[in-house]
C-alpha positions as CSV (number, residue, x, y, z in Angstrom):
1,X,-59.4,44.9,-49.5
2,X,-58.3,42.9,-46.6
3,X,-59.9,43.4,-44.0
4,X,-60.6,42.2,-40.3
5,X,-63.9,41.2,-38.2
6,X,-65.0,43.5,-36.1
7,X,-64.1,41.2,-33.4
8,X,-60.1,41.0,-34.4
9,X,-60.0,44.9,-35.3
10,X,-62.0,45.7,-31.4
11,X,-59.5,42.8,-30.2
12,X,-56.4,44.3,-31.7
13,X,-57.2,47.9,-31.0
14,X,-57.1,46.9,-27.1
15,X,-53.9,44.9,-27.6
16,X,-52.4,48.4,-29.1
17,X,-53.9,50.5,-26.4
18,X,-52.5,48.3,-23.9
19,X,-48.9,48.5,-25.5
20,X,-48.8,52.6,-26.3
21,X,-49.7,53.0,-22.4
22,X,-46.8,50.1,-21.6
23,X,-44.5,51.8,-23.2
24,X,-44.6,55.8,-22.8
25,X,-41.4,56.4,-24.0
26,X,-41.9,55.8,-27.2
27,X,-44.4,58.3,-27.7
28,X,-44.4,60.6,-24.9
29,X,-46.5,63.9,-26.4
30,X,-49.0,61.6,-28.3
31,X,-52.4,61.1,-27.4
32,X,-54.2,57.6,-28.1
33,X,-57.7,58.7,-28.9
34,X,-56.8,60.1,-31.5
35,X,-54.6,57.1,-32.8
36,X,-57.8,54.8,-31.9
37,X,-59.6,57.4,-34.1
38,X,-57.5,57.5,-36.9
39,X,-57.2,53.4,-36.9
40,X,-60.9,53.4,-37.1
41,X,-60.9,54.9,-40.2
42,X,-58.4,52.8,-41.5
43,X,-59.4,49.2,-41.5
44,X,-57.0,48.5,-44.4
45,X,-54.0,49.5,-41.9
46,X,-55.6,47.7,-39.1
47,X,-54.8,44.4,-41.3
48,X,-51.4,45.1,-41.9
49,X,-51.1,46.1,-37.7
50,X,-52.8,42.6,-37.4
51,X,-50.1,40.8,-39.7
52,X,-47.4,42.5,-38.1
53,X,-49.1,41.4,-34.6
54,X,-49.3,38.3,-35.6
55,X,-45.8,37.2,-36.9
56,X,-44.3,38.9,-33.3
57,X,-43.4,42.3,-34.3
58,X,-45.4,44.2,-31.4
59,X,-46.5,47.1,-33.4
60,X,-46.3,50.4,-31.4
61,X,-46.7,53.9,-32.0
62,X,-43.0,55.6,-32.2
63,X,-43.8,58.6,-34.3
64,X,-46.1,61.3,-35.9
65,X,-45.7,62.5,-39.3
66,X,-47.0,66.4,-39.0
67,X,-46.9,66.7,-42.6
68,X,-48.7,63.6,-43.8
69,X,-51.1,63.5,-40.2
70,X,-50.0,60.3,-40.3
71,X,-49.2,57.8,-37.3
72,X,-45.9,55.6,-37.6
73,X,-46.4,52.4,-36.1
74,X,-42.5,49.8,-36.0
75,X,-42.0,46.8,-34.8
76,X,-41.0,47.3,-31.1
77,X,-40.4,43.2,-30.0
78,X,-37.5,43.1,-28.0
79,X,-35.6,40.7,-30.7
80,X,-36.2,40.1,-34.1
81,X,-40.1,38.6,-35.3
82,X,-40.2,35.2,-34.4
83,X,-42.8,34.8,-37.3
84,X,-40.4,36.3,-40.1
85,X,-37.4,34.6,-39.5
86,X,-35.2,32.7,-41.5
87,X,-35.7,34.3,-44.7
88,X,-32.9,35.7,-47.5
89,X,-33.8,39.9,-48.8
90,X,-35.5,39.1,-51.6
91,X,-37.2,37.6,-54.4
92,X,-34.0,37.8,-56.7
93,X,-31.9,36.4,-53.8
94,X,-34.8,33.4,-53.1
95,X,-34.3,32.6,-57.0
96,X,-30.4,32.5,-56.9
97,X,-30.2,29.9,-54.3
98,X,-29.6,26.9,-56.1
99,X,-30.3,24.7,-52.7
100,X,-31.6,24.4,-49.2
101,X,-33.7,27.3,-50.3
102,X,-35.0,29.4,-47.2
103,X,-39.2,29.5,-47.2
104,X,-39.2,33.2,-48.2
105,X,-37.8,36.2,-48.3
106,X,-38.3,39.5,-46.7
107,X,-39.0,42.2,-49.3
108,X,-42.2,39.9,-50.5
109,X,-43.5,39.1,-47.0
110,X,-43.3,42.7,-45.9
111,X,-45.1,43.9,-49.2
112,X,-47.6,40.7,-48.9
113,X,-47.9,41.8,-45.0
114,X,-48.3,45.7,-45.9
115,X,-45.8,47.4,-44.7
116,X,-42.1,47.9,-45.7
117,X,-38.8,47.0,-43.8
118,X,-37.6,50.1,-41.6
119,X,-34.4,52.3,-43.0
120,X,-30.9,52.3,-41.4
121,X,-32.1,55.9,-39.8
122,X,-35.3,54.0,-38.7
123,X,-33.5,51.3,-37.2
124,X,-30.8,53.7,-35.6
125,X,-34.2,56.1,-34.1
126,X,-35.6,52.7,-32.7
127,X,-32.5,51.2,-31.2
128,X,-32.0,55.3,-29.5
129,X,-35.8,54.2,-28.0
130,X,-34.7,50.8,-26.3
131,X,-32.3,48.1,-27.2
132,X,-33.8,46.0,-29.9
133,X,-31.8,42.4,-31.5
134,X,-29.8,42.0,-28.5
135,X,-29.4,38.4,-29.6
136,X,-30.8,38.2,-33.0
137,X,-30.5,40.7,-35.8
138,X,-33.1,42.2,-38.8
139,X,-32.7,42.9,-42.2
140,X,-33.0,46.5,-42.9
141,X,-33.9,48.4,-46.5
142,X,-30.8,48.5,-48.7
143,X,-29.9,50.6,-51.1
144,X,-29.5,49.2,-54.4
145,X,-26.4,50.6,-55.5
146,X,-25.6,47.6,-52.5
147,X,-28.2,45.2,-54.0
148,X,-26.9,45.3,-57.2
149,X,-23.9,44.2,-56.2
150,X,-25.2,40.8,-54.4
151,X,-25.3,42.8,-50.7
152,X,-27.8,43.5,-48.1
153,X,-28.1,45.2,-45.1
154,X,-29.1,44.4,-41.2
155,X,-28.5,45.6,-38.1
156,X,-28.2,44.5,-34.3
157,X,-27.0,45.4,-31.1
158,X,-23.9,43.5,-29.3
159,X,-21.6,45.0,-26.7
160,X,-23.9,48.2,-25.9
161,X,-23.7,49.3,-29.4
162,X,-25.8,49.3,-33.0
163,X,-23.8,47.6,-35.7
164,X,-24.9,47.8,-39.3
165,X,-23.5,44.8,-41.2
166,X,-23.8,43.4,-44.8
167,X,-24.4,40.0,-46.0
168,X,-24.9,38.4,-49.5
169,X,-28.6,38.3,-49.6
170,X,-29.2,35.0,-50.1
171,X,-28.5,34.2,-46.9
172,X,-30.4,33.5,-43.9
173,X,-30.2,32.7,-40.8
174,X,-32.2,31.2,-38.0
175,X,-31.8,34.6,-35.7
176,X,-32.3,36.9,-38.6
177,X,-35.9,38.4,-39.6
178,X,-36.7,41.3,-40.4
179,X,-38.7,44.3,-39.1
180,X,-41.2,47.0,-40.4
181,X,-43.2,50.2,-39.8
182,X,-46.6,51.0,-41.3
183,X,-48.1,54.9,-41.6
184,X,-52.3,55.1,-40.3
């Protein structure tokens, strides 16, 4: 299990507090003891909050799943991850590239990180929280009746307005990365 020090999970745990009560209005009616509590039990998740820390994402809060009791954390970063930019969709994309291969690809460094890339309807609920990509853009989970045909999805915001695109998925750009959520 990957896990942090008691240090880094104490360390990140204030660095999450300090973003939920930043940022209010994405999470208006919850209470953060009881995220704090239900992180605590979850060092596993606290990893994958790290990683996603880590590469620029700025995990935060956005949602509670009543059903589940679970706590949905996205990445909230006003553009794209630094840290996971610059990749193609995924592994069979990496492999098609006959040259100037990027260094990875999304769908493996999401699963390698924990978590998985948001939904068009996530990305759609986040953008209706704050403008997100106003000058990069993110890969978003396609469908594969799209990704069997070559394609893949992502999304950004130009001109006051959330535009889903398609691209082959081999490519990759230097403003494109991707971004995730994570259930505690």
């Amino acid at each position: 299990m990957k896990k942090l020090s008691p240090t880094e999970s104490q360390d990140l745990i204030q660095v999450l507090k300090n973003r939920f009560e930043n940022h209010r209005h994405r999470h208006e009616a919850l209470d953060w003891s009881k995220i704090q509590a239900r992180l605590e039990t979850h060092p596993e998740k606290l990893w994958s909050l790290y990683q996603m820390e880590k590469t620029g994402g700025e995990p935060d809060v956005v949602n509670y799943d009543k059903q589940t009791g679970e706590y949905v954390f996205y990445d909230c970063s006003k553009e794209s991850p630094k840290g996971r930019r610059s990749l193609c969709y995924d592994r069979k994309a990496l492999q098609s590239r006959k040259k100037f291969k990027p260094k990875d690809n999304a769908m493996d460094l999401a699963t390698a990180m924990g978590i998985e890339l948001l939904s068009v309807a996530q990305y759609q609920d986040l953008q209706k929280l704050e403008a997100i990509d106003l000058k990069t853009s993110s890969w978003i989970k396609t469908p594969e009746e799209i990704r069997s045909l070559g394609g893949a999805l992502f999304g950004d915001n130009r001109f006051g307005t959330v535009f889903i695109y398609h691209n082959g998925a081999e490519s990759y750009y230097a403003a494109r990365g991707f971004r995730g959520f994570l259930k505690v």
